[in-house]
N, C-alpha and C positions, 0 to 999 in steps of 0.2 A: 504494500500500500504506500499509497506516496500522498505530500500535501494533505490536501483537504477530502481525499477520496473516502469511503467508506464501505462495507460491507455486513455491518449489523452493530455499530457501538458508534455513537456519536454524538453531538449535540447540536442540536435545533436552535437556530439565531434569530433575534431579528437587531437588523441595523436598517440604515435607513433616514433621508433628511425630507420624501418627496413624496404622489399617488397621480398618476394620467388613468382620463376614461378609458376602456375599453377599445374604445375606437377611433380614441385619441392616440398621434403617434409618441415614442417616447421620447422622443427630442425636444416636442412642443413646450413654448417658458408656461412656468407659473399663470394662473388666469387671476385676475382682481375677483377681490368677492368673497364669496365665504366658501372656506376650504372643501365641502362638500362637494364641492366641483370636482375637486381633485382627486375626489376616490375613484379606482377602478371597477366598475361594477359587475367584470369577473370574479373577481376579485372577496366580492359579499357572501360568496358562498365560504361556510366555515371548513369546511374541506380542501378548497382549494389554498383557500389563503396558506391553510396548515401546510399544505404541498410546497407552496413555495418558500415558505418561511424554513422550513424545514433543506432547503435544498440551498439557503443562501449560504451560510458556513464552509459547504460542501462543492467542490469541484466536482463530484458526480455521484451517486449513489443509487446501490441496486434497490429496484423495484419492491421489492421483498422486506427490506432495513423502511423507505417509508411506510409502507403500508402497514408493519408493525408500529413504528412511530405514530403516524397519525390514527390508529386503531379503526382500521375499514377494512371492509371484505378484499380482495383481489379485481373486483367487479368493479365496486365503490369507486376503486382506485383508478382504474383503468377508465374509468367514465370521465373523470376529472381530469387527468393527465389528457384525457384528447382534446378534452377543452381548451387546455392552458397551452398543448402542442399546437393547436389549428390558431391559436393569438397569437404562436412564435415566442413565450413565453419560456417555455420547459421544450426543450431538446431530449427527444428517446433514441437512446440504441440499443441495436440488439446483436449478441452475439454467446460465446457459446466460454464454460469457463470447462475443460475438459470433455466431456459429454451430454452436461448437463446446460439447457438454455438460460441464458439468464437476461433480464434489463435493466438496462443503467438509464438514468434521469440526471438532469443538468439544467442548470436556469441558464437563460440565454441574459446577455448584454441586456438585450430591450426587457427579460425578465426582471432584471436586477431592478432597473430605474423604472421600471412601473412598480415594483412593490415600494421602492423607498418612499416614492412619492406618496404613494397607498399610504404608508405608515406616520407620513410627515402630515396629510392633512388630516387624520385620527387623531392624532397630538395635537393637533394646531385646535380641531373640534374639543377632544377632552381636557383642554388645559384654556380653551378660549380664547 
């Protein structure tokens, strides 16, 4: 194992100064107004949030390590990871570790800075 990778032990982070909508791109600046703007409303789902928040720490980690993390079925998981993959969020691979199949997960660039922002205008809301 190298860096940040993971295979079943690790810790779940969140960091983070920022939130872009969904459909907003993540480059776009800050909008005036009240930070609500700036949630991403993939992002409202508690599950996925967990996904990604979980995957920020991590240079990549098998499918298996979240899915015990975030406590979901296989199914659960796999529903939400295509969500967050079809946003360009979470990056899947797939490949094989001896015989046996396995998937690795990874936040993309644009995953990173749509959660921080996520997380910056939560704070900005919970602290006012």
């Amino acid at each position: 194992m190298t860096g940040g990778e993971t295979t079943g032990a690790g810790a779940a982070g969140a960091a983070g100064s920022a939130g872009a909508g969904a459909g907003a791109g993540a480059g776009q600046a800050k909008r005036a107004g009240h930070p609500r703007h700036d949630l991403a409303p993939l992002l409202n789902a508690p599950v996925r949030l967990s996904v990604v928040a979980a995957l920020v720490p991590l240079d990549k980690a098998e499918f298996g390590f979240v899915r015990d993390l975030v406590e979901v079925t296989d199914s659960a998981l796999s529903k939400q990871v295509a969500a967050l993959e079809e946003a360009g969020w979470v990056a899947v691979r797939k490949g094989r570790v001896g015989r046996r199949p396995r998937t690795w997960l990874s936040l993309t660039p644009e995953g990173r800075t749509v959660y921080e922002r996520h997380l910056a205008a939560l704070r900005a809301i919970a602290l006012g």
